[in-house]
N, C-alpha and C positions, 0 to 999 in steps of 0.2 A: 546254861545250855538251853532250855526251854525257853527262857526268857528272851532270848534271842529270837526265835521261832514261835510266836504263840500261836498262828495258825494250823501249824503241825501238830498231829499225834506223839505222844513221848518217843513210841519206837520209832518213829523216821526221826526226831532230832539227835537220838542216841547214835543212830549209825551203824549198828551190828554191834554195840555195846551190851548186850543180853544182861548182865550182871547187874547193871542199868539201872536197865527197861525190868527189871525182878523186882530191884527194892525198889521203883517208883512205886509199881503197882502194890506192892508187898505196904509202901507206906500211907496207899489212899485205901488200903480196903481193913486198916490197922483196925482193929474192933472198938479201943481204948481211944473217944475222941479228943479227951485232954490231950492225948500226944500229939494233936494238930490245931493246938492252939496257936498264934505267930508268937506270943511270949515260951511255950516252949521249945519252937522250932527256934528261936532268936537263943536261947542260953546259954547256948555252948559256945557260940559266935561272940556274947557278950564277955562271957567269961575267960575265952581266952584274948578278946581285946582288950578290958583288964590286966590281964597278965601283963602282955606287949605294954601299956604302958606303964606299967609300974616299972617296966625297965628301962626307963627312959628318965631323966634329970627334969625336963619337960615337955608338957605333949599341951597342943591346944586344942579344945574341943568346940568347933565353930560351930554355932547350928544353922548359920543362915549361908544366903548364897552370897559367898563373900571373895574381894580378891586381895591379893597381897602383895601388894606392888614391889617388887626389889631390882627393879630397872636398874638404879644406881651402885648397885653391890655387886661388885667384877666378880670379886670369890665365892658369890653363891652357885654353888654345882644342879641340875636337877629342873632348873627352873622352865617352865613353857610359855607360848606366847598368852599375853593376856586380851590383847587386840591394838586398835589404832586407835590414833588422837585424829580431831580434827583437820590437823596438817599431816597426816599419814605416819608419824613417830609412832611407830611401836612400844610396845612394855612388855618388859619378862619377870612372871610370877608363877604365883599358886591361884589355882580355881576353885574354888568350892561351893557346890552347885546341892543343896539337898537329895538325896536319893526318895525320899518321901515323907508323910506328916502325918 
C-alpha cells in the first residue's frame, strides 16, 4: 500500500483505514529495535513460503531476472506475454524480474 505511494503520508495512503494508520505508527515508534530489523520483518513471510512450498512436488527458486519461454506448449494454462522477436512473433511465458539484492 505505501509502496505504491511513497510521497504520501501513511494516513492519506491508508484511506480512513484507522486500524492501519495505529499499527503503522504503533510499529515505528516500537521501543524494541530488533523488531525492525528487514530479517525480522521478512520471517514470517519466509516461513510461510517454506510452507507453501514444501506443498508442492516442485517449486523453482530463480534468482535472476529470468524468462521461460513456453510458446510452444498449447496446454500450459497461466502463461503472459514475454515480448516480440525481431519479426514481431510473440512468446508466452513466465517473467522473473528480482524484487531486490
Amino acid at each position: 500500500m505505501l509502496a505504491e505511494h511513497p510521497g504520501q503520508p501513511f494516513s492519506g495512503v491508508a484511506k480512513g483505514n484507522w486500524p492501519a494508520v495505529k499499527g503503522y505508527y504503533r510499529m515505528i515508534d516500537h521501543a524494541d529495535d530488533s523488531a525492525m530489523t528487514m530479517e525480522a520483518i521478512l520471517a514470517p513471510h519466509r516461513e510461510r513460503t517454506v510452507q507453501r512450498m514444501k506443498a508442492q512436488p516442485l517449486v523453482f527458486c530463480i534468482q535472476d531476472g529470468s524468462e521461460l519461454n513456453f510458446t510452444g506448449l498449447a496446454e500450459c494454462e497461466g502463461l503472459g506475454p514475454l515480448g516480440t522477436n525481431q519479426t514481431g512473433a510473440g512468446s508466452q511465458g513466465l517473467n522473473r524480474t528480482p524484487c531486490w539484492r
